[in-house]
C-alpha positions as CSV (number, residue, x, y, z in Angstrom):
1,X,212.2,135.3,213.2
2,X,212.8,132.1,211.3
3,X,215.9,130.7,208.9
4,X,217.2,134.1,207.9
5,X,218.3,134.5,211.4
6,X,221.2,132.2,211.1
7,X,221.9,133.1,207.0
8,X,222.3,136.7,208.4
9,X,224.7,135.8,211.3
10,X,226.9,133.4,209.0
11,X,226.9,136.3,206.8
12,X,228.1,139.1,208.7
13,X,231.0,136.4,210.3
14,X,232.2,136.3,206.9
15,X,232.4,139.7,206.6
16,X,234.0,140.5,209.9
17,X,236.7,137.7,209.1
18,X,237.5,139.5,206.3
19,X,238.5,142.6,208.0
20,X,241.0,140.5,209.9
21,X,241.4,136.9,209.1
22,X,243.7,135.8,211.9
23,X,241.2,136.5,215.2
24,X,237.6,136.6,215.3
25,X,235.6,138.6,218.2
26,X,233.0,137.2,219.6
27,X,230.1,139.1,220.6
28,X,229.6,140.3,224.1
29,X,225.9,138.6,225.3
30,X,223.9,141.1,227.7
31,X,224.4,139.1,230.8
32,X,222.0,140.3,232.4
33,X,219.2,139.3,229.3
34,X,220.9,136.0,229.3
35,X,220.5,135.2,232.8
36,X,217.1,136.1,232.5
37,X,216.4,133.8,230.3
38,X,217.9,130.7,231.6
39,X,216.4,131.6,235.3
40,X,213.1,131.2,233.5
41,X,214.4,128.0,231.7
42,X,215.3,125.9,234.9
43,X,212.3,127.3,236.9
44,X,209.6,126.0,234.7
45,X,207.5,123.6,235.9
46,X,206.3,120.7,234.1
47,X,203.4,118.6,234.7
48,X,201.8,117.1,231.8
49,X,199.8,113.4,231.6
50,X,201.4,111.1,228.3
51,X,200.6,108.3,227.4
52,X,201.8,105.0,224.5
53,X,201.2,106.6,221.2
54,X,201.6,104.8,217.5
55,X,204.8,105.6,215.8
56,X,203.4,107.4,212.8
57,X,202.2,110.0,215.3
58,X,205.8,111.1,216.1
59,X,207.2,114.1,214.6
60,X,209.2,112.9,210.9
61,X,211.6,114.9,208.6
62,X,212.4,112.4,206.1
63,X,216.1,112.4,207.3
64,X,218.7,109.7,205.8
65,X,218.4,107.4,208.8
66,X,215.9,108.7,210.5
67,X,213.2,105.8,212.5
68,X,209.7,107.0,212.0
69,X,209.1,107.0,215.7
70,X,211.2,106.6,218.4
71,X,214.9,106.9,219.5
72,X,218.0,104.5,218.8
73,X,219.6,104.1,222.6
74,X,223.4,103.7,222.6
75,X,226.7,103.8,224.1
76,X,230.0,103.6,223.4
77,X,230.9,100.6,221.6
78,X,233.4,99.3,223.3
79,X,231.5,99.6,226.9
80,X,228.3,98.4,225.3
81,X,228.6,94.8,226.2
82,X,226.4,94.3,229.0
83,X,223.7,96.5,227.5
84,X,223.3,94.8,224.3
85,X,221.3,94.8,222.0
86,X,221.6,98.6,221.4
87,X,220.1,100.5,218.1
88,X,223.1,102.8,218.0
89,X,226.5,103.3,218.7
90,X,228.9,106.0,219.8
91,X,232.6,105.7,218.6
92,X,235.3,108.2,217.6
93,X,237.9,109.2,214.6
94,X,240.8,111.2,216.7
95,X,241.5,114.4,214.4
96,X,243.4,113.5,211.0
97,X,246.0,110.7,212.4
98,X,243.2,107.8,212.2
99,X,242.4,105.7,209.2
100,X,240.1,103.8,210.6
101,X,237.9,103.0,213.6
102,X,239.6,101.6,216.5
103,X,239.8,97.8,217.7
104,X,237.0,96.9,219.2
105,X,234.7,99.1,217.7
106,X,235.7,98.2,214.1
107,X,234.8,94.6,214.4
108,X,231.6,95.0,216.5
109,X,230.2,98.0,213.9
110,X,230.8,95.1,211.3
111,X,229.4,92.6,212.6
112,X,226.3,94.2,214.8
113,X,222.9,95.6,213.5
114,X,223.5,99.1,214.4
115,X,223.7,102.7,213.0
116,X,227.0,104.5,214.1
117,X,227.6,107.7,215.4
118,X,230.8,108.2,214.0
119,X,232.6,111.6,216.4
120,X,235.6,113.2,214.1
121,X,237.3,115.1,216.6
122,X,238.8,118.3,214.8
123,X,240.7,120.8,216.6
124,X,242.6,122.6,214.2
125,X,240.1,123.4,211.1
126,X,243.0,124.9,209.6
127,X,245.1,121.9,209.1
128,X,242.4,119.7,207.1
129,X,243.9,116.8,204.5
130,X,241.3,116.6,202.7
131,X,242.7,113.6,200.8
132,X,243.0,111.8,203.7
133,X,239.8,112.7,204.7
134,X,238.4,110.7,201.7
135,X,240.6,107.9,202.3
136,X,238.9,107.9,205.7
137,X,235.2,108.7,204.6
138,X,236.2,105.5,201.9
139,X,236.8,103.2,204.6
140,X,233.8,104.2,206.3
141,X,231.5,103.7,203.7
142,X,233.4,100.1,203.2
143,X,231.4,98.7,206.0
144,X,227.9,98.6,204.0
145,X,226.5,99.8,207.5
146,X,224.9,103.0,208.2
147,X,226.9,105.5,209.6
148,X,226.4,109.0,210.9
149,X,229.6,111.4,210.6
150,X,230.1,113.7,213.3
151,X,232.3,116.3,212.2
152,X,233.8,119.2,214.1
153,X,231.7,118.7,216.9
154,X,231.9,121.1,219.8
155,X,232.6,123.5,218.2
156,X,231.4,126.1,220.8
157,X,234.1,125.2,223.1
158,X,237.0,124.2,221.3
159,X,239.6,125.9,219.1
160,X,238.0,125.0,215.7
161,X,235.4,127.6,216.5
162,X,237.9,130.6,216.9
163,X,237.2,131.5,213.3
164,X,233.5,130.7,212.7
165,X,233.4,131.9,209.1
166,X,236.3,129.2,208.4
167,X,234.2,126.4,210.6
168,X,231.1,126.8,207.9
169,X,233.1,126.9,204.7
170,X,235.4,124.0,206.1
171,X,232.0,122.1,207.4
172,X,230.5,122.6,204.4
173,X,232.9,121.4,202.2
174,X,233.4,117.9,204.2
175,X,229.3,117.4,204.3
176,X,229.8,117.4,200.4
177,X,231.8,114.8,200.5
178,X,230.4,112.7,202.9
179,X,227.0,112.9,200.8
180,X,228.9,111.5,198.1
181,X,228.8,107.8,199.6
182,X,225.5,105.9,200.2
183,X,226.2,104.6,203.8
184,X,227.5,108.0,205.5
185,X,225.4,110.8,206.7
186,X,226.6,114.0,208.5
187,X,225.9,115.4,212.1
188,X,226.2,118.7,212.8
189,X,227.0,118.4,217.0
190,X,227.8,121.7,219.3
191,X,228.0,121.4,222.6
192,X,224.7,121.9,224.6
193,X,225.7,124.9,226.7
194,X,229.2,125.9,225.3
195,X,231.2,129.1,226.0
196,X,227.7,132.2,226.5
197,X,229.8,134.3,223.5
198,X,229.7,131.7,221.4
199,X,226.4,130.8,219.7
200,X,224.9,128.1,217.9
201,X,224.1,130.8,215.3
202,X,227.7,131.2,214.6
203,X,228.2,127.8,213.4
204,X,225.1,126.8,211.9
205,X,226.3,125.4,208.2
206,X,223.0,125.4,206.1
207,X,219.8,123.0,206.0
208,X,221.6,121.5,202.9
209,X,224.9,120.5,204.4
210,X,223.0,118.9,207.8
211,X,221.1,115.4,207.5
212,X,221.3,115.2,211.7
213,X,221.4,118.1,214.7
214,X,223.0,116.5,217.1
215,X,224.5,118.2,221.0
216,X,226.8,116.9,223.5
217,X,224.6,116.6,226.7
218,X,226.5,116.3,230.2
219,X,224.5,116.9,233.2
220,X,226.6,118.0,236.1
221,X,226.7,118.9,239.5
222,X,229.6,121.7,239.5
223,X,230.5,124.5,237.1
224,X,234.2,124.3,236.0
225,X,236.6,122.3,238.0
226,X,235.6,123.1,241.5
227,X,233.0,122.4,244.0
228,X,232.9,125.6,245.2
229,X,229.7,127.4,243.0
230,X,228.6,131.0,242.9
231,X,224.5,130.7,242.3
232,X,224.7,132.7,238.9
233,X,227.5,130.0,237.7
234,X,225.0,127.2,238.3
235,X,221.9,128.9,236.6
236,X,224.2,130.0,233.8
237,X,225.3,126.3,233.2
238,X,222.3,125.0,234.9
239,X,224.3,122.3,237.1
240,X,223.3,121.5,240.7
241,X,219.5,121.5,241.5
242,X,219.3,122.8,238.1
243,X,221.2,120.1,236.2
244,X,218.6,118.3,234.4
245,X,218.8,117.0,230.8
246,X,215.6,118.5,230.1
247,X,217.1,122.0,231.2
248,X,220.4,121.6,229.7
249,X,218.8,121.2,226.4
250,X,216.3,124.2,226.4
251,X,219.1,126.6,224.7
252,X,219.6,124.3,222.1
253,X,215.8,123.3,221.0
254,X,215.0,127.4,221.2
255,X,217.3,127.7,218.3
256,X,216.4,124.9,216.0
257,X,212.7,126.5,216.8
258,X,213.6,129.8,216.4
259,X,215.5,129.0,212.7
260,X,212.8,126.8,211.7
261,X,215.5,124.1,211.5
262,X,213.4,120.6,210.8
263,X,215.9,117.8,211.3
264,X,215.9,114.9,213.5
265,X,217.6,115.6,216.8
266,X,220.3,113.6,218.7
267,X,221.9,113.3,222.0
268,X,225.5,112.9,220.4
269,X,227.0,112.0,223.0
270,X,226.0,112.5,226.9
271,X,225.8,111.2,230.5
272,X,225.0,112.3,234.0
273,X,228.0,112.9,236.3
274,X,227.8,109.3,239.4
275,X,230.8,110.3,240.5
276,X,233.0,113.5,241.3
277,X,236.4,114.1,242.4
278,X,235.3,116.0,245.8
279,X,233.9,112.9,247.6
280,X,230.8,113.2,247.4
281,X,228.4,110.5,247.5
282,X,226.7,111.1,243.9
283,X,223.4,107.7,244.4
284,X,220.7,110.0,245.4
285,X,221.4,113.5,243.3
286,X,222.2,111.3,240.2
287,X,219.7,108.7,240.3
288,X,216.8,111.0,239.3
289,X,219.0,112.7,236.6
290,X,219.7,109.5,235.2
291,X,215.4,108.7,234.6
292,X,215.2,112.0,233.6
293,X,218.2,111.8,230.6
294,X,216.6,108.4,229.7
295,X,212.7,108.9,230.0
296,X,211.8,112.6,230.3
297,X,213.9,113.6,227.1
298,X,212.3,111.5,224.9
299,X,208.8,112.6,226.7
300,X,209.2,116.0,225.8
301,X,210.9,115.9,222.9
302,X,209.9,113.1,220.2
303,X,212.1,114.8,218.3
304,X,215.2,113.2,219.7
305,X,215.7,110.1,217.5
306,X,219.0,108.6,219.3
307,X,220.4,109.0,222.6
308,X,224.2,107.7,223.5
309,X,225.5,107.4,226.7
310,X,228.9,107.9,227.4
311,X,229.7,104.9,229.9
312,X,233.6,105.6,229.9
313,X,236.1,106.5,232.2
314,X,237.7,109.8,231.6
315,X,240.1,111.6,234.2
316,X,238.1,114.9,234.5
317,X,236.5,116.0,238.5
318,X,233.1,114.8,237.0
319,X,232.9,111.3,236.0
320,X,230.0,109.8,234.1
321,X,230.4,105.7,233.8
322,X,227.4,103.2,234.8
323,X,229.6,100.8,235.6
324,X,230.5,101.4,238.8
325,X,227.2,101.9,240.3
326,X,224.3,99.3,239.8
327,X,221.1,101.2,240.5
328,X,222.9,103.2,237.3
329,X,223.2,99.8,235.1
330,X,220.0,99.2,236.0
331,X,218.3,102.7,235.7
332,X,219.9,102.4,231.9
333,X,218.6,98.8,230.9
334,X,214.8,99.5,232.4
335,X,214.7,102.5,230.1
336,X,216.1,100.7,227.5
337,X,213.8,98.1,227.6
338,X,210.8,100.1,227.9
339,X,209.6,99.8,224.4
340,X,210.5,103.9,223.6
341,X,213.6,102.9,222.3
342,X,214.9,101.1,219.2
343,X,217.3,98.5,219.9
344,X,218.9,97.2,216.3
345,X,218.7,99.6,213.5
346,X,215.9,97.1,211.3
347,X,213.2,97.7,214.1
348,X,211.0,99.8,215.7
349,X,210.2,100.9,219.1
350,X,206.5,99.5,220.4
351,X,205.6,102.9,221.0
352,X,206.2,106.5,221.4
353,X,205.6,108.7,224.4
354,X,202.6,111.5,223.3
355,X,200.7,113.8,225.6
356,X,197.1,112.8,226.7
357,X,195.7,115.9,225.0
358,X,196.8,115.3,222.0
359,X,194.0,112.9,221.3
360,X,195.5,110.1,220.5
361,X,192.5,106.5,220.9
362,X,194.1,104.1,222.9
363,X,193.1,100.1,222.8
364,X,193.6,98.4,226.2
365,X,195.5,95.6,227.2
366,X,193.4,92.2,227.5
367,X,193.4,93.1,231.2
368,X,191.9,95.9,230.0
369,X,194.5,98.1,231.1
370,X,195.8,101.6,229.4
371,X,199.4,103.0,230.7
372,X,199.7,106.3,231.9
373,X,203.0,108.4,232.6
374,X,204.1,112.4,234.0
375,X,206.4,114.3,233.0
376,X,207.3,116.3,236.2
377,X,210.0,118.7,237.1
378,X,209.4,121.0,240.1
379,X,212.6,123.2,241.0
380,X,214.8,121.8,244.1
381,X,212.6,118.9,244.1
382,X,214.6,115.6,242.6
383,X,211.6,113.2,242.6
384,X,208.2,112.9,244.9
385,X,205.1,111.2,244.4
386,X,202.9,111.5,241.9
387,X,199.0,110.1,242.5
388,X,196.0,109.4,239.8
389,X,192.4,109.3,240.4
390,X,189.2,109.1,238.1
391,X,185.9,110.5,239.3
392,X,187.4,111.3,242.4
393,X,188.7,107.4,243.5
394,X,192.3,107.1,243.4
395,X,194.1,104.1,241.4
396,X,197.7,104.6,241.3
397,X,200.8,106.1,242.3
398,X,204.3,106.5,241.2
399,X,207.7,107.9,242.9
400,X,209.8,107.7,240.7
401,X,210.6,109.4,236.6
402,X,208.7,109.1,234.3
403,X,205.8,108.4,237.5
404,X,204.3,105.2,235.3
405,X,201.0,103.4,236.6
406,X,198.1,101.5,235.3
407,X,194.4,102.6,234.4
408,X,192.2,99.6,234.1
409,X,188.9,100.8,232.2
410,X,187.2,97.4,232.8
411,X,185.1,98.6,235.6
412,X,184.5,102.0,233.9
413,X,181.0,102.8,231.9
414,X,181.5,103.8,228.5
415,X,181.3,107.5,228.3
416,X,183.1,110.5,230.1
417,X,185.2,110.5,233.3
418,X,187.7,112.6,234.6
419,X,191.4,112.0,235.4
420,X,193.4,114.2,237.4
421,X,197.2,113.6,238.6
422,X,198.6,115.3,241.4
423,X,201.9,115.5,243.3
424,X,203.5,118.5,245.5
425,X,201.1,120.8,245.1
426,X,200.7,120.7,241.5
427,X,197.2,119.0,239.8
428,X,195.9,118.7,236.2
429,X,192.5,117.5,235.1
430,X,191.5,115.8,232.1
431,X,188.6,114.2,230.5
432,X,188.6,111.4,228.9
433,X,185.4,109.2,226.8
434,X,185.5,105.2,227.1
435,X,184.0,102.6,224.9
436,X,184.4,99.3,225.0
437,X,188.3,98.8,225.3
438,X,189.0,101.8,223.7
439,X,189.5,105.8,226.0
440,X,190.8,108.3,224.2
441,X,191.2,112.2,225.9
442,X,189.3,115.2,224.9
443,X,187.4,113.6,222.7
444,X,184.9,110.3,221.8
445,X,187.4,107.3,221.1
446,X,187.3,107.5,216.8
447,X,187.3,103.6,216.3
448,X,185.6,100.6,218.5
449,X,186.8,97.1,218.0
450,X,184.6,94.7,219.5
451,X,186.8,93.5,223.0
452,X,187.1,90.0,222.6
453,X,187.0,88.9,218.7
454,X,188.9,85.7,219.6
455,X,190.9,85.9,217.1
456,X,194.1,84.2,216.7
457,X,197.2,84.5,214.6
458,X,199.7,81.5,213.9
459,X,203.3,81.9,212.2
460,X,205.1,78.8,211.9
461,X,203.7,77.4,214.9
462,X,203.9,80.6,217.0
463,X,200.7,82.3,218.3
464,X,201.4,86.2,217.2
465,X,200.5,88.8,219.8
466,X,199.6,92.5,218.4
467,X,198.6,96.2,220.2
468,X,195.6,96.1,218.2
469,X,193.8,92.8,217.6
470,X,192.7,91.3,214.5
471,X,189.3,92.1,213.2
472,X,187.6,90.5,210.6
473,X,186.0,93.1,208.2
474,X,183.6,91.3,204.8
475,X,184.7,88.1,206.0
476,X,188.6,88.6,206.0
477,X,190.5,88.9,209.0
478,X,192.8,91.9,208.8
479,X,196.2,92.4,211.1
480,X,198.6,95.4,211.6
481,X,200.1,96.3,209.4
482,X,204.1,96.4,210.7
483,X,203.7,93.7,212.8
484,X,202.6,91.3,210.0
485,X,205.2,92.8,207.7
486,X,208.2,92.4,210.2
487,X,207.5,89.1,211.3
488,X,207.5,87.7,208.0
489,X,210.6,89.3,207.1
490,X,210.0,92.6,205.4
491,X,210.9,96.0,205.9
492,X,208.0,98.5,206.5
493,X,207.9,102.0,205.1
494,X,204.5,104.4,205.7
495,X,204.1,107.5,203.8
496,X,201.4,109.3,205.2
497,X,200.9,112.3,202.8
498,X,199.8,109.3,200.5
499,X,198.7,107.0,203.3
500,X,200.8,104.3,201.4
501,X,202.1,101.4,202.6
502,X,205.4,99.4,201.0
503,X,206.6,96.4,202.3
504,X,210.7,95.7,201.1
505,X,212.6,92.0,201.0
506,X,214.8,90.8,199.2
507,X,212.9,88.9,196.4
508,X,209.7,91.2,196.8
509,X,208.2,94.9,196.6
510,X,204.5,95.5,197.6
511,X,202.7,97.9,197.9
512,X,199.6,98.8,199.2
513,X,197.1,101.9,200.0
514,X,194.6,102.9,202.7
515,X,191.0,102.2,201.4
516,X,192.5,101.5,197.7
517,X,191.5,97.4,196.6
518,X,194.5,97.5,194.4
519,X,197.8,95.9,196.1
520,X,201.2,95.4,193.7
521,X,203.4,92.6,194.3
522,X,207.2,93.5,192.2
523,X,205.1,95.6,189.6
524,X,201.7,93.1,189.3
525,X,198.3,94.1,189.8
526,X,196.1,92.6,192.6
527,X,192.7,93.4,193.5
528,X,191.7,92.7,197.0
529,X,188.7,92.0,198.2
530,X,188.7,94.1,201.8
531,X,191.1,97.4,201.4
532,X,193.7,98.4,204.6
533,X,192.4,100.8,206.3
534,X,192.6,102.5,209.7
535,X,191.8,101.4,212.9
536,X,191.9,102.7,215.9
537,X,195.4,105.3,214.4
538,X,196.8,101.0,213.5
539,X,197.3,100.1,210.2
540,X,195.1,97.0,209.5
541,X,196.0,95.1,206.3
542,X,194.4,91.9,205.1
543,X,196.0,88.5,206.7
544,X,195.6,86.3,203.5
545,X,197.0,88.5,201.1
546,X,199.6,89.6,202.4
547,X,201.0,86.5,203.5
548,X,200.3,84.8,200.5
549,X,202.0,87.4,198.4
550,X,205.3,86.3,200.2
551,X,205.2,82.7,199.6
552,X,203.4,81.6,202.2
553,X,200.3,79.1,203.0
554,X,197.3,80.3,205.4
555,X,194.5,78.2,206.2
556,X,191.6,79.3,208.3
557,X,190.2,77.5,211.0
558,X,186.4,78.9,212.1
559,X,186.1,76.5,215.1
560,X,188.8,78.2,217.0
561,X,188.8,81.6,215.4
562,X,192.8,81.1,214.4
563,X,194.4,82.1,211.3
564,X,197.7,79.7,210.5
565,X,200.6,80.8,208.9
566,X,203.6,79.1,207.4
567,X,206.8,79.5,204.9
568,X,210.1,81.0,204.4
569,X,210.3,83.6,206.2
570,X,212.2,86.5,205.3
């Protein structure tokens, strides 16, 4: 059962609102199904091998504001100072009382190179201006920055879901307006596991209205305000042993699968509870939680294109601020600088997580290392050690999400070995092939470089470094593609249906396409004399050209292998 799912449930809302406009009933779940379910949610096990996969392999939807690959890691603005530089962040519009965004957010969303997750609190859907909506919406789009509107979020726990029929018609109507203005997009943001009567079905507006799913993602230790649990409370709401992002979530990604709802996904807002009201010391149940909202969520779902963490203070018995705690500021800035995430809106992440069996060639390091990660969550059991071997000899270890180590094929024969992780009592196997400094799992590696071309790129004076190095094809020496692109200042955009390549600045347009000689610079016709093409899943593009079509002089130097590089950049 796909789409009509939700078209049928909004439809029959309306209809029952009709009968009596002034209360809606909420279906009664079948507890007993429902517990069912989510016992079988938090007591699967995962244990899958991933390893550093190219952006373009990430799952894309086209989505105004959506990265290619990767996710935008945020917080709110205001508490975001010792994190910086952040890709996203988290601020709020209170109801309809607020023209504007609040001081200090306003200034930094200005002046920062961000996207903004803009939360309009709404809690009486019945007592929309919608005039000064747009006044609002105006002001918004004022900044020439992009900016995601949250509106009505949480809908599945707050009073402007009592009349779900009114919630889609009202939603709807204020996506329409916010598509009328280029900067502003629209978030459509439940909570992640809101009140059981209430489901995401109820509320779900229409492909059309939505450019972002988003959900509010707090993982807890206690159900409700007390520390005193019954087990079916904690399995329902999957806090305690069971509170793990990854769980918490499971609801939420079975519906957009089960609707066939293809939008980019976002933690809206979210945080994992370091401190509670009851005393308890929160280090060790939190500190796995904390990898786990940061590492494993991205892991599993590639989908998730922006995380925010909500590092503020609020006076509720569950309390979810870094601050305080600095194995939690720490835990937050390792993960943000990891390379998974995007930290200013204009770049990319240097890779995305993918599992080994997807196939994926990998290029080692020139150590002639590849990394290698688990995702692992065993019931009742926070963290533990997780061990890798090849051919039998072990190699590396981790203890801690997301259970990172090195595999250095520079001893290996080319050909096949197998890999196997293990850790409390679970094991996988895989096979992987090897040649020269490329593995790849299930399959022969589809590209070789030679190791050691010696080849050299200089900009400006600086030697370049890339994932894949230069190779020189017919005589020409060709880079990747979005590294060369970025560093001399323009803005990368792949279409792979086409396999098309266009680079963006201010003063030029060019485009290029895989295996085609024909490159256009603002309209003209060049012909190349080596075509891009792929290698090893990079983008390889030729050096000369490409910098010479924006403005800039190279000169080759054969006695040292090195391409130089200089102009304008940007």
């Amino acid at each position: 059962m796909k789409k009509r799912l939700v078209t049928t449930a909004v439809a029959a809302i309306t209809a029952l609102c009709a009968v009596n406009a002034s209360a809606f009933t909420f279906p009664d779940p079948d507890w007993g199904a429902l517990l069912k379910e989510r016992q079988k949610m938090i007591n699967e096990v995962d244990f899958e091998l991933y390893t550093e996969g190219s952006i373009d392999s990430a799952p894309y939807y086209g989505a105004k504001y959506e990265p290619r690959g990767g996710a935008y890691i945020g917080m709110i603005t205001e508490q975001s100072n010792e994190y910086r530089p952040l890709g996203s962040y988290l601020t709020y519009i209170e109801d309809m009382g607020q023209p504007d965004f609040y001081y200090p957010a306003n200034q930094m969303i200005r002046s920062d190179n961000v996207i903004t997750m803009a939360g309009w609190t709404i809690n009486d859907i019945n007592s929309i201006n919608y005039d000064t909506m747009r006044s609002v919406l105006q002001t918004l789009n004022s900044y020439n920055k992009p900016i995601i509107v949250r509106f009505a979020n949480e809908m599945n726990t707050n009073p402007s879901g009592d009349e779900p029929s009114k919630y889609v018609e009202v939603f709807r109507t204020v996506a329409d307006m916010v598509h009328e203005y280029d900067n502003l997009a629209v978030c459509w943001s439940p909570t992640d596991l809101g009140a059981l009567n209430r489901g995401f079905e109820l509320y779900y507006p229409g492909d059309e209205y939505v450019d972002w799913v988003g959900v509010s993602c707090y993982t807890k230790k206690y159900f409700g305000a007390s520390n005193v649990n019954e087990v079916k409370d904690t399995e329902y709401f999957m806090t305690g042993d069971y509170g793990w992002a990854t769980n918490r979530i499971k609801p939420f990604m079975k519906f957009l699968e089960e609707n066939n709802i293809n939008k980019p996904v976002m933690i809206s807002e979210g945080g994992v509870a370091t401190d509670v009201v009851y005393g308890d010391n929160m280090d060790d149940w939190a500190r796995p939680r904390l990898r786990n909202m940061l590492y494993s969520l991205v892991m599993r779902y590639p989908q998730i294109k922006m995380i925010n963490y909500f590092n503020k203070y609020q006076n509720e018995s569950e309390i979810y601020t870094l601050d305080n705690h600095d194995y939690a500021k720490a835990i937050y800035k390792e993960a943000a600088s990891s390379g998974a995430y995007i930290r200013a809106y204009d770049a990319t992440p240097d890779f995305v997580f993918r599992k080994a069996s997807d196939g994926e060639t990998l290029i080692a390091d020139a150590s002639g290392n590849v990394p290698l990660y688990t995702l692992a969550y065993i019931p009742h059991q926070p963290e533990f050690t997780v061990n890798y071997s090849v051919d039998g000899n072990w190699f590396g270890m981790s203890d801690s999400i997301p259970y990172k180590t090195q595999l250095n094929i520079s001893g290996l024969s080319d050909g096949a070995h197998k890999l196997k992780i293990s850790g409390y009592y679970q094991e996988k196997e895989y096979t992987f092939y090897k040649r020269g400094s490329a593995i790849r799992f299930g399959a022969e590696p589809d590209v070789v470089v030679p190791e050691a071309s010696g080849i050299k790129v200089v900009l400006n004076g600086h030697t370049m470094s890339f994932d894949q190095p230069p190779v020189i094809i017919d005589e020409r020496t060709l880079v990747p593609m979005r590294a060369i692109f970025e560093s001399l200042g323009a803005e990368v955009i792949w279409n792979g249906d086409t396999r098309t390549v266009t680079a963006i600045r201010p003063d030029k347009i060019i485009t290029m396409q895989i295996d085609n000689n024909l490159m256009y610079v603002n309209g003209a016709v060049l012909e190349l004399d080596v075509p891009p093409q792929i290698v090893n899943d990079f983008t390889m593009v030729p050096v000369r050209a490409v910098s010479e079509s924006l403005d800039c002089t190279v000169n080759w130097d054969g006695d040292t292998q090195t391409v130089y590089i200089t102009g304008q950049i940007g």
